[in-house]
DRENSEMAR-40951 format. One line per 5 residues: number of its first residue (from 1); their letters; for each residue x, y, z of C-alpha. Coordinates in steps of 0.5 Angstrom, whole numbers, plus 500, padded with zeros to 3 digits. Example, Ala and Ser with C-alpha at 12.3 -4.5 7.8 and 13.67 -1.06 7.14 Angstrom:
# residues 2
1) as) 525 491 516; 527 498 514
***
This chain:
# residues 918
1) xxxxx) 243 672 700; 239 669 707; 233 664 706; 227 667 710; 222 663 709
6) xxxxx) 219 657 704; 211 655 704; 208 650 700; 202 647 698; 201 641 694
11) xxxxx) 209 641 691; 211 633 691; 210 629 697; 207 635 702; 200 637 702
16) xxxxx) 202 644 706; 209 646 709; 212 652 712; 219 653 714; 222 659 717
21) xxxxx) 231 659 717; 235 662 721; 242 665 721; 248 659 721; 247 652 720
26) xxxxx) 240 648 719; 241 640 718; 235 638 715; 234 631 719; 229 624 717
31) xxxxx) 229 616 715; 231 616 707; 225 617 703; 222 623 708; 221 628 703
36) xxxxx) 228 632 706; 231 633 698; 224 636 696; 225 642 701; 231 644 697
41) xxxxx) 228 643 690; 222 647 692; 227 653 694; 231 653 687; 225 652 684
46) xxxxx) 222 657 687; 228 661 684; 229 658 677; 223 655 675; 223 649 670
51) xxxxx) 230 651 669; 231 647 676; 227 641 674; 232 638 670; 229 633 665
56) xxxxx) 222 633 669; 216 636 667; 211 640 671; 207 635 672; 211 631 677
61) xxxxx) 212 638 681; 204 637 683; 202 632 688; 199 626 686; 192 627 686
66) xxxxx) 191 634 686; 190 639 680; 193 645 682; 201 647 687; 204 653 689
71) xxxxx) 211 655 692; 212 661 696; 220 664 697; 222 669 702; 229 672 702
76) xxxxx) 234 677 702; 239 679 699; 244 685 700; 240 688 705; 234 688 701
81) xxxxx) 227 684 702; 224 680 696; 218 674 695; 218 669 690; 210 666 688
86) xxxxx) 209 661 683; 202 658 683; 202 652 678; 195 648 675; 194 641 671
91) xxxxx) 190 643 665; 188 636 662; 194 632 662; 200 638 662; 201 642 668
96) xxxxx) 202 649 666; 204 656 671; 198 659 672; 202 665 676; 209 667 677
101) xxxxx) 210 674 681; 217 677 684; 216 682 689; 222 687 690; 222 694 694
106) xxxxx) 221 698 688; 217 693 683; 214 688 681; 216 683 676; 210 677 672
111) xxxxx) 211 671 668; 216 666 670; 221 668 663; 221 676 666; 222 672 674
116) xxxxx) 227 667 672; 232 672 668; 231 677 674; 234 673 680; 240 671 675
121) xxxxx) 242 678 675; 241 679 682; 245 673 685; 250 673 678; 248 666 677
126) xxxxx) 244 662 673; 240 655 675; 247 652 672; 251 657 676; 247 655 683
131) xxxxx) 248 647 682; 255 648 680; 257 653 686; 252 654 692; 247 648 692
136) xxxxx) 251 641 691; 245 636 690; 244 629 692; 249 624 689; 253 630 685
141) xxxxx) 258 631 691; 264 628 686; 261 633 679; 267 637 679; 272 632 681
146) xxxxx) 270 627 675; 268 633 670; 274 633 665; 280 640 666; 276 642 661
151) xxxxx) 268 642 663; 271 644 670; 274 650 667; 268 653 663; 264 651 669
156) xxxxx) 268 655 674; 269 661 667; 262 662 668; 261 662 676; 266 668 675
161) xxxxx) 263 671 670; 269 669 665; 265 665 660; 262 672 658; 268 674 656
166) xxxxx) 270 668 652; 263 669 649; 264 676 647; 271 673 644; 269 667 640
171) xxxxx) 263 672 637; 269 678 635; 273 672 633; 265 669 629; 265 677 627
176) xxxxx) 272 677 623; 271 671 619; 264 673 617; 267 680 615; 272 676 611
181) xxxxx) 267 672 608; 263 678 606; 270 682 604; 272 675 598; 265 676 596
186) xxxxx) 265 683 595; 272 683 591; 270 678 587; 263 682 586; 267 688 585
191) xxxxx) 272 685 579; 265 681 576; 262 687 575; 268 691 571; 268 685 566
196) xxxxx) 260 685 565; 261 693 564; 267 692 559; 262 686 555; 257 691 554
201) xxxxx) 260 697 552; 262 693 546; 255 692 544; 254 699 540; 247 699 543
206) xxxxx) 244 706 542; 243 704 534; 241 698 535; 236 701 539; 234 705 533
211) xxxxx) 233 701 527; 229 696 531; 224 702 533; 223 704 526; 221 696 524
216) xxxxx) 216 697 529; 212 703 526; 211 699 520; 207 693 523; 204 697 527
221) xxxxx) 200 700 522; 199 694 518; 195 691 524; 190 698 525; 188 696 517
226) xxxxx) 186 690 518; 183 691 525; 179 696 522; 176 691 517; 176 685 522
231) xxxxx) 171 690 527; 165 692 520; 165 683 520; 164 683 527; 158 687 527
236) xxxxx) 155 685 520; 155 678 525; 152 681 531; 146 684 527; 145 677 523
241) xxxxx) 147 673 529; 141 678 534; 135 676 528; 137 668 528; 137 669 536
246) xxxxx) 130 672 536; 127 667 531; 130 663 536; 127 665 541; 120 666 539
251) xxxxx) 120 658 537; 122 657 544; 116 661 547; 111 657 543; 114 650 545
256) xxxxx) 114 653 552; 107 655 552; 104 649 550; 108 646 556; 104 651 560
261) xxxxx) 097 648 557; 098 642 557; 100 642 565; 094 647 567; 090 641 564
266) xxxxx) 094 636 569; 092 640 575; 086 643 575; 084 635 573; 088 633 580
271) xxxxx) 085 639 583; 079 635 582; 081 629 585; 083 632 591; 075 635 592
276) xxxxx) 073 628 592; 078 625 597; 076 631 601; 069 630 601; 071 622 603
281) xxxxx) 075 625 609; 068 629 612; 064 623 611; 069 620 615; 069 625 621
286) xxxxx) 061 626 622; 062 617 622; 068 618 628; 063 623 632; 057 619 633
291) xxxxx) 062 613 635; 064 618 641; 058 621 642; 056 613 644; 063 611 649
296) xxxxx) 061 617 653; 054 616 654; 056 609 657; 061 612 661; 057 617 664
301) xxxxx) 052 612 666; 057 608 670; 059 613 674; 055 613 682; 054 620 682
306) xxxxx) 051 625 677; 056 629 673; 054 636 669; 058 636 662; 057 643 662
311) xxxxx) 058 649 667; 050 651 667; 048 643 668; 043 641 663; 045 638 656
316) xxxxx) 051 638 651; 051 640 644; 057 639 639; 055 644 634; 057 640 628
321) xxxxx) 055 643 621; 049 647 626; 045 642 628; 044 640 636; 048 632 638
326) xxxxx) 044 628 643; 043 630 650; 048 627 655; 045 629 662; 038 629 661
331) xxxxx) 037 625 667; 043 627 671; 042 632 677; 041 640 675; 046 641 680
336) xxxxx) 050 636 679; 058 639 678; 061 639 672; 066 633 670; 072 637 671
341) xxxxx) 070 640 678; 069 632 679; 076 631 677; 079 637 682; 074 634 687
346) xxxxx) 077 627 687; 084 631 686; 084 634 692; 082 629 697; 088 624 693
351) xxxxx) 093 629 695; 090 629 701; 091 622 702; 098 622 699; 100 628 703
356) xxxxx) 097 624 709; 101 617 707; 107 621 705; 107 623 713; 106 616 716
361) xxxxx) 111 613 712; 116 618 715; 113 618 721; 114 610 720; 121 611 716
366) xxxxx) 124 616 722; 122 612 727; 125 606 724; 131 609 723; 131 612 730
371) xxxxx) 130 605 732; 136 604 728; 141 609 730; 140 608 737; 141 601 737
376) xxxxx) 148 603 733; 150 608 737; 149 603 743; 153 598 738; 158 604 737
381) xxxxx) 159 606 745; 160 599 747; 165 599 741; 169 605 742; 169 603 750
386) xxxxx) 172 597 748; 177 601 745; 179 605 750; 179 599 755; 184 597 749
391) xxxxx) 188 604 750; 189 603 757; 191 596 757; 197 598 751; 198 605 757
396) xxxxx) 200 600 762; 204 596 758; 207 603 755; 208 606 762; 212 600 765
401) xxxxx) 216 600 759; 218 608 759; 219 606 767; 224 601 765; 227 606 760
406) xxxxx) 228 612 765; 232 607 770; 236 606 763; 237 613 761; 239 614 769
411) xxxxx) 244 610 769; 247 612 762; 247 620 765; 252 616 771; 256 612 767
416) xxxxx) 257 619 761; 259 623 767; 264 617 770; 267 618 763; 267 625 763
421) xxxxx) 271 625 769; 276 619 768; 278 623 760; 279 629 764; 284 625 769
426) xxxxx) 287 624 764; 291 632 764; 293 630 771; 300 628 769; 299 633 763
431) xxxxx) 305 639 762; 299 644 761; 291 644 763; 284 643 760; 282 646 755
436) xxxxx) 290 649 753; 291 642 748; 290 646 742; 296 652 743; 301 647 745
441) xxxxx) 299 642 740; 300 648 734; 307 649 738; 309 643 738; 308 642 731
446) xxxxx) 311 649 729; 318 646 733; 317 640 730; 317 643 722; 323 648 724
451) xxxxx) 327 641 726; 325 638 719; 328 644 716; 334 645 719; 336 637 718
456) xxxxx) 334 638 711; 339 644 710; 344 640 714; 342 633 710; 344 637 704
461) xxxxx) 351 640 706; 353 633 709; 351 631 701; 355 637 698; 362 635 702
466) xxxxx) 361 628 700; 361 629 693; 366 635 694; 370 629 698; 369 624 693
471) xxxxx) 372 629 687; 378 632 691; 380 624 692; 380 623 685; 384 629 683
476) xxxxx) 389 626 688; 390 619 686; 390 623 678; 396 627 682; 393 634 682
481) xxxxx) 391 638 687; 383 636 689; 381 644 690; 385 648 684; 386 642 679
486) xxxxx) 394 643 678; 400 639 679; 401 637 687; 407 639 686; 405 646 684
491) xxxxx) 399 647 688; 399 651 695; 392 647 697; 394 640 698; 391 640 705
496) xxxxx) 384 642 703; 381 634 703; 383 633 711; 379 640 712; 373 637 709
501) xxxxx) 373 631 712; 373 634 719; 367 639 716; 363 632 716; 365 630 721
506) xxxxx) 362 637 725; 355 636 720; 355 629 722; 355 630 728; 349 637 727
511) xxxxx) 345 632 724; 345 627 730; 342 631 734; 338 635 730; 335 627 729
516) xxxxx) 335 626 737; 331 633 737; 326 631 732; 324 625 735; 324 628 742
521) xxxxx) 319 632 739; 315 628 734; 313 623 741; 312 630 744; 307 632 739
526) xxxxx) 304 625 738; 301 626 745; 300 633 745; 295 629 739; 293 625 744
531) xxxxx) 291 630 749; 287 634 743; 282 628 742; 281 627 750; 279 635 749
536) xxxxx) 274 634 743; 272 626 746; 270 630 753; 266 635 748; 262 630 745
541) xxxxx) 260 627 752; 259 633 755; 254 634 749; 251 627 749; 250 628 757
546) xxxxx) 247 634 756; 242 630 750; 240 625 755; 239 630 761; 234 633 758
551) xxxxx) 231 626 754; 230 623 761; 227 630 764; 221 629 757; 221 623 760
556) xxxxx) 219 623 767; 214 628 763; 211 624 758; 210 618 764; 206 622 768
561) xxxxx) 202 625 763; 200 618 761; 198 616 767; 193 621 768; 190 619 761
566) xxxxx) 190 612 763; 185 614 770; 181 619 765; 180 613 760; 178 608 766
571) xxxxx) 172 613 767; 171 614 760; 169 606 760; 164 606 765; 160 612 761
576) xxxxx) 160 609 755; 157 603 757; 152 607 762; 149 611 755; 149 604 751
581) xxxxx) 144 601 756; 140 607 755; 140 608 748; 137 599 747; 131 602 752
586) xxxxx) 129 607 749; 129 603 742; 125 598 744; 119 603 747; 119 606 740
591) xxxxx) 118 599 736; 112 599 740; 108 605 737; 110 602 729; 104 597 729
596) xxxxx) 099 602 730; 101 608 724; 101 601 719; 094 599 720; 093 606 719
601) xxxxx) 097 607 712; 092 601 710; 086 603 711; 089 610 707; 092 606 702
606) xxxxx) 085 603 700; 080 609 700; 085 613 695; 085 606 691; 077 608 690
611) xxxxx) 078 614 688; 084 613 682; 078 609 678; 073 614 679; 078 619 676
616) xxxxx) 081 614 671; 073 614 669; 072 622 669; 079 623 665; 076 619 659
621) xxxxx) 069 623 659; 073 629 659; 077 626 653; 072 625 649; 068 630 650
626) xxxxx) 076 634 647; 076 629 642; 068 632 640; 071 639 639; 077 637 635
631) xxxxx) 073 632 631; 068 639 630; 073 643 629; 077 637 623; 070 638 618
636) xxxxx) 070 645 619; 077 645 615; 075 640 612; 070 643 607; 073 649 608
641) xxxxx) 079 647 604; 074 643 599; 072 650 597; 078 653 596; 081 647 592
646) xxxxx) 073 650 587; 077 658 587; 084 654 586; 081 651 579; 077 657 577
651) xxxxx) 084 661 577; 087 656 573; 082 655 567; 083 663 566; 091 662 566
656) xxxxx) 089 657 560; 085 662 556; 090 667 557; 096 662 554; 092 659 549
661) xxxxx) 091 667 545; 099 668 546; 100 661 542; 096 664 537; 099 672 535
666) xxxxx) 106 669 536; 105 662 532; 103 669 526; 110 672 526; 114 668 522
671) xxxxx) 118 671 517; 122 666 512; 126 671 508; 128 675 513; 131 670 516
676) xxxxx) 135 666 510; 138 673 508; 141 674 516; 143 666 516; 147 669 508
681) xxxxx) 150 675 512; 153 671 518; 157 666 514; 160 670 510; 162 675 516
686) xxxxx) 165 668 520; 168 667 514; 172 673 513; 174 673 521; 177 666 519
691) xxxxx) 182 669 515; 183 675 517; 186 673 525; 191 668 522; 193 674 518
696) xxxxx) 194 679 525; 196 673 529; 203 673 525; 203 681 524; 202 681 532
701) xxxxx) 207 676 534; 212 680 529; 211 686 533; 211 683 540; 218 680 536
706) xxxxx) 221 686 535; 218 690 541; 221 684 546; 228 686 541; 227 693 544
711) xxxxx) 225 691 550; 232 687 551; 236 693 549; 233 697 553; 234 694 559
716) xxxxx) 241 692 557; 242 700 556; 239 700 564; 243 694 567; 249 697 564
721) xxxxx) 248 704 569; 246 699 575; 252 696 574; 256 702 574; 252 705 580
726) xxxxx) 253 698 583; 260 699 581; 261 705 586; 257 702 591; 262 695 592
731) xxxxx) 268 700 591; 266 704 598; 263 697 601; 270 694 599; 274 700 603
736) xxxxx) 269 700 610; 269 692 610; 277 692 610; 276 697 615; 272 693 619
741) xxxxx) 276 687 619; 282 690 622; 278 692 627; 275 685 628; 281 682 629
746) xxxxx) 284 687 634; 278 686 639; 279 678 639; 285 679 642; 283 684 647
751) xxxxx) 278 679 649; 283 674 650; 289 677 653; 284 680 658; 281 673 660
756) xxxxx) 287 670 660; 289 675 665; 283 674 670; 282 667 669; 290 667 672
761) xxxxx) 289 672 678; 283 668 679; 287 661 679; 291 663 684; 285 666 689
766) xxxxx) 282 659 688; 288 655 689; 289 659 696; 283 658 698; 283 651 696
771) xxxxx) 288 650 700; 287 652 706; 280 649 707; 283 642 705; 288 644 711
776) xxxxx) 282 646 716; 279 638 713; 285 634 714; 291 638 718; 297 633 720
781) xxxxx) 295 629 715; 298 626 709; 296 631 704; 302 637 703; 298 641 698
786) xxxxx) 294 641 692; 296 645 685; 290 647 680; 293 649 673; 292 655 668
791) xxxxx) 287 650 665; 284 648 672; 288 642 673; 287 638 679; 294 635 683
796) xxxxx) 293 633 690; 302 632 693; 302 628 699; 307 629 705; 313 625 701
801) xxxxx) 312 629 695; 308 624 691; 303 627 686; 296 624 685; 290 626 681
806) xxxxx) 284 626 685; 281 621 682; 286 616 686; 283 619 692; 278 614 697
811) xxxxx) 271 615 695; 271 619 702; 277 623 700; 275 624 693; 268 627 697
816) xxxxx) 271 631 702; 276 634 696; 270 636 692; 267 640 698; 273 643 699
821) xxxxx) 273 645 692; 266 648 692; 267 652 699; 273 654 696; 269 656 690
826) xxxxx) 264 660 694; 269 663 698; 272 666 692; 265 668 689; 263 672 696
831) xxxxx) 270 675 695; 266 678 689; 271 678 682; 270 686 684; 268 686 691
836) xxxxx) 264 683 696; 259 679 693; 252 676 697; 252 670 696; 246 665 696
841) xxxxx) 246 660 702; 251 654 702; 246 649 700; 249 641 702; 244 636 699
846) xxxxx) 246 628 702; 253 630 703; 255 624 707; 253 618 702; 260 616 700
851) xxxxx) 263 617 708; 265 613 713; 265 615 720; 271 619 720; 271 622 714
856) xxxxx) 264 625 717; 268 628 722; 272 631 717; 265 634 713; 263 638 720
861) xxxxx) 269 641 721; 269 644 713; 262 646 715; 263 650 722; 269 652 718
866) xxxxx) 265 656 713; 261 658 719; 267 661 722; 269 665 715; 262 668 715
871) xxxxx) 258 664 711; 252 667 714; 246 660 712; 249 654 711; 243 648 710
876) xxxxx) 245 641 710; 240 635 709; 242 628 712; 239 623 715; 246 622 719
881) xxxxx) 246 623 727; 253 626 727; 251 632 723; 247 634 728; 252 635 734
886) xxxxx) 254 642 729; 247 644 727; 244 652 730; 238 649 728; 234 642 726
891) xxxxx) 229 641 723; 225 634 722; 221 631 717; 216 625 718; 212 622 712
896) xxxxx) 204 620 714; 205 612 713; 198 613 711; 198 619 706; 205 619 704
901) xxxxx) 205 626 705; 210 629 709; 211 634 715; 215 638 719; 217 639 725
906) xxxxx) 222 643 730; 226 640 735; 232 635 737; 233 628 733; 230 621 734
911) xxxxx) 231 619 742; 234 612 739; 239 616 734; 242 619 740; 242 613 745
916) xxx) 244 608 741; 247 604 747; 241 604 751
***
């Protein structure tokens, strides 16, 4: 799998980012706090969604301030092009995923469940498995090393898709027992059942069964008898009951009646009144009118020019109760307008003069402004020329500053290439040429580890001799023979001490010289090492050289450019100061013409003040002359409402005579007798009720008694074949559930026999490639080899032979172990459990927290190892300037002090990160 490109908006500290990654390794470089970490999290968020945020939320993925973020991936894997869109939205105080599409050549997938489960199938891996192989995140670079055996077994079983099958034998294993569970219960079910079928067939229940359904039948009979005679009572009671009731009945209607009679009295004597208080309410409305009529005669004389209150001129009648009111315009002009065109008269002119004052106070409003803005702007230019006279100063000061760095950096280019020189010299007196230190040294060390070798062999003979030496002497002084163990006397081998002690003597003499000869060599070797590090020294140089180089050119570039900016703003000023002079001029001729647009708003404002009191004048004889018409139109209602009150009554005295005659025939149908009789028939059928229930009460509770007796037997009957049914069926299920266990059991065992086997081929693979990728790290150093257990125990052997658990390791040592361990991880999963797998990017988040200068060293030579075995993109994030000497690639992160948001941008580290002797 290779990262092609990750887009951002609004995702944490950056409003919009797009980074595009290359083939090899890309170093992600910035001051801590830059937003370096947050362009990985972006990328396994991308992939695993909220799986990736530990315990955050969504919420702290958008950025602070805005309500919505999105994160667009493109990779590819396996040769195939996929894209991965997430768009996230804050709905009241929780963010939620708005929109979560994976694109694949052939598909779509949608929802953040479906995307996530899609990506764990296509790179083999969970968010769990990505952290613990291909991303190592910040301050987790020792996870693996403080992880117990335990822990780190069931990580790496994941990673190499073992855990599944501990899983399939832990659910075998769950299946045996629960098959078990099952199978006890069932055997014990199957003996109950046998022992329940037993007790009840003992019971004879058929005849029992026959006897109970005789006694039934008599009961049964008696009840029908007496419900018989219990129904002729009950109607007896309901035609007694039904005379009471419409005796009853009829009492009530003639008391209603009455009520009615009594009510209709009240409200034709109310409906009376309110005639009365009617004709008050006209007398009051023809008072009110004469009071109008009066106010607007007066208010029609005070007005200057006559008015008309009618269309035609003329005079006014109001037409109450059909008689003419006063004339109000006698005396007025017969072409006088009317009041209401008066009033569209006077309107019209007060919009003109309004309109008329609302454009001289723009006028005013604009000029003023005008005024305003112009002598701003002249403020504005005076400031901004200040500003760039500013500018100019601090570029002068700048371009001597860069002048004085330029002759700097010339003479740090002079001396990098005097070092060069001098460390290149030092192969003059060299046995081999530049450039051949590290095949000679790799000679060497293989001479020397033969040397070892033999010493060690010869150590070992000497060792043996010596003690059979010592053996024989012992014999000897014993008196028997020191070979064979006989008497002296007896024994043909008495001269064999003296020839071990000359084959001493000869090993002794071996193993001085092979000492001699690995001393030789382990001088030769230690400058051979020598030699190596002037090669890579030079290295390092050539590469500053060629920084500074290139730094100086930028330079001379960047002084020059701001030279010319410097000329440009001088000439920038002078313009500035020119167009604010001008701006004060043409302000002061516009503040002149002001006074004059004043004294006619005046004048305006004083004219349409006469106008509002003539219209305030008109309005109120409008007013009146509509409260005339209201107040005509009041009486009508008035007595019209009266008049329906008189028709009201009448209908209502007809009501009366009618109920008063229905009072009278009800009143005249009483019948005493029949009544007496009926109330007799009543007490005699309750009292025959009240006997006879008691009676068949008991009779029912004796039937219910015996039918629930047939009931039970019944069911006895129909509970001992279920139970003979059931019998059969647990006999069967009993049969297929040992069947079942024995299989149960056979599959655990498969499963763990064949985990066993991969977890130990596994083992070993790892354990390989641990090795060899802690030697690419420390070769010649003072670590021999590293073990890893079945149970994926960690020992790390020193050269002496001495054990060591990983957590005895120097901070930096214990780092570098465990990036070891996660290459060697990676490399093992891109080796595939069958077959070559594509592997996601190596993924290094602040691996140099706990390194010293040394051990970074050491962790660029396990990076540009992992490059060599092929890993095809490695991302690293640091802040740490020795980093970037092994980078294909550099990206640099800046955070706006203003903004806090960060950005990206492409190129080479800080100037002063690279020069730091300057």
């Amino acid at each position: 799998m290779r990262v092609d490109s990750l887009s951002l908006r609004n995702f944490k500290c950056y409003a919009e980012a797009d980074l595009g990654l290359e083939h090899g390794v890309t170093v992600v470089h910035g001051v801590n706090g830059s937003g370096k970490s947050t362009l990985l999290e972006a990328v396994f968020f991308a992939l695993y969604g909220s799986k990736a945020l530990d315990d955050r939320t969504l919420d702290d993925v958008i950025t602070i301030g805005e309500d919505e973020s999105e994160v667009d991936l493109a990779f590819t894997h396996d040769g195939t092009s996929y894209r991965i869109r997430r768009e996230l939205k804050l709905r009241g105080d929780r963010a939620t995923t708005t929109k979560c599409v994976l694109e694949t050549p052939d598909d779509t997938v949608e929802g953040a469940r479906d995307v996530r489960q899609e990506v764990t199938k296509l790179l083999r891996m969970d968010a769990d498995a990505f952290v613990n192989c291909a991303y190592v995140r910040q301050g987790e670079v020792n996870k693996l090393i403080h992880a117990s055996p335990r822990e780190r077994q069931d990580m790496i079983d994941d990673l190499l898709q073992l855990g599944a099958l501990e899983e399939y034998r832990e659910r075998a294993s769950e299946a045996r027992l629960g098959v078990k569970d099952v199978l006890d219960r069932q055997e014990g079910a199957l003996e109950k059942l046998r022992e329940q079928i037993e007790t009840k067939e003992d019971k004879d229940l058929p005849e029992r069964l026959n006897a109970l359904e005789t006694r039934r039948a008599d009961v049964v009979a008696e009840i029908d008898n007496f419900e018989s005679q219990r129904e002729a009572a009950r109607e007896t009671l309901e035609d007694a009951t039904e005379v009471l009731e419409r005796h009853e009945e009829t009492r009530e209607e003639i008391t209603a009646l009455k009520g009615d009679v009594e009510e209709l009295r009240e409200t034709i004597s109310a409906t009376e009144r309110e005639r009365e208080r009617f004709l008050e309410t006209i007398q009051d409305l023809e008072s009110e009118r004469e009071s109008v009529l009066e106010e607007r005669t007066s208010l029609l004389e005070d007005l200057e020019e006559p008015v008309s209150l009618s269309a035609g001129g003329g005079g006014y009648s109001d037409g109450v109760d059909g008689s003419d009111g006063p004339n109000d315009a006698e005396s007025a002009d017969e072409n006088a307008p009317t009041v209401d065109a008066r009033i569209d008269t006077l309107e019209s002119r007060d919009d003109e003069l309004r309109d008329q004052l609302e454009e001289i106070r723009v006028e005013i409003t604009e000029t003023s402004g005008e005024v305003d803005r112009l002598r701003t702007r002249a403020d504005e230019l005076e400031s901004e020329a200040d500003e760039k006279q500013a500018t100019i100063d601090d570029l002068a000061e700048t371009i001597e500053a860069e002048a004085e760095t330029i002759e700097r950096r010339e003479e740090t280019l002079s001396d990098l290439e005097d070092e060069i020189e001098a460390q290149r010299n030092r192969f003059e007196d060299a046995p081999i040429a530049f450039g051949d230190a590290d095949d000679h040294r790799d000679e060497l060390a293989t001479q020397r580890d033969e040397y070892k070798s033999d010493l060690a062999t010869v150590t070992a003979r000497i060792e043996a001799v010596e003690a059979s030496i010592e053996e024989g002497e012992a014999l000897l002084e014993e008196g028997k023979c020191p070979e064979c163990g006989q008497p002296v006397e007896d024994s043909p081998h008495v001269d064999v001490l003296d020839e071990r002690r000359e084959e001493l003597a000869d090993l002794e003499a071996e193993r001085d010289d092979i000492e001699a000869d690995l001393a030789d060599a382990e001088t030769r070797l230690e400058r051979a090492e020598e030699l190596v590090e002037v090669e890579s020294e030079v290295a390092e140089l050539e590469g500053n050289r060629e920084n500074v180089a290139q730094l100086l050119d930028e330079k001379r570039e960047t002084i020059a450019e701001r030279r010319e900016r410097r000329d440009e703003l001088g000439e920038r000023v002078e313009d500035l100061r020119e167009t604010a002079t001008d701006k004060r001029d043409e302000a002061d001729d516009l503040e002149e013409g002001l006074a004059e647009t004043r004294e006619r708003l005046g004048d305006l404002n004083g004219e349409r003040a006469e106008i509002k009191a003539e219209l305030e004048t008109l309005e109120s004889v409008a007013s009146l002359t509509d409260r005339l018409e209201e107040l005509a139109g009041d009486l009508e209602r008035a007595r019209t409402e009266r008049a329906n009150k008189a028709e009201l009554n009448e209908e209502r005295r007809t009501r009366l005579s009618d109920k008063r005659e229905r009072k009278r025939a009800l009143e005249d149908e009483f019948d005493e007798g029949r009544i007496e009789d009926a109330r007799e028939k009543k007490r005699n059928a309750e009292h025959y009720l009240e006997q006879v229930e008691p009676k068949l009460q008991e009779l029912e509770e004796k039937r219910e008694g015996i039918q629930n007796a047939i009931g039970a037997v019944e069911q006895e009957l129909e509970d001992l074949e279920d139970l003979r049914t059931d019998l059969e069926r647990v006999e069967d299920r009993v049969a297929d559930l040992r069947s079942l266990y024995d299989e149960a059991e056979t599959l655990q065992a498969t499963y763990g026999d064949l985990r066993a086997e991969l977890r130990q081929r596994n083992v070993e693979t790892l354990e390989r490639l641990l090795n060899e990728t802690f030697d690419l790290v420390y070769q010649n150093d003072s670590y021999a080899a590293i073990d890893l257990d079945g149970d994926y125990r960690l020992t790390v052997y020193q050269k002496d032979g001495e054990a060591l658990e990983p957590e005895q390791l120097s901070g930096g040592e214990r780092a570098l172990f465990n990036l070891s361990l996660r290459c060697a991880i990676y490399r093992l999963l891109a080796e595939g459990v069958e077959g070559s797998a594509p592997m996601p990017p190596l993924i290094l988040d602040e691996p140099t927290v706990f390194l010293d200068s040394g051990h970074v060293t050491q962790l660029v030579s396990l990076i540009e190892s992992m490059r060599d075995l092929g890993v095809e993109q490695i991302v690293v994030v640091s802040h740490d300037e020795e980093l970037v000497g092994a980078a294909d690639d550099l990206v640099r992160v800046e955070k706006d002090a203003t903004s806090n948001r960060s950005r990206l941008e492409r190129g080479e580290p800080p100037e002063a990160a690279l020069l730091a002797s300057d």
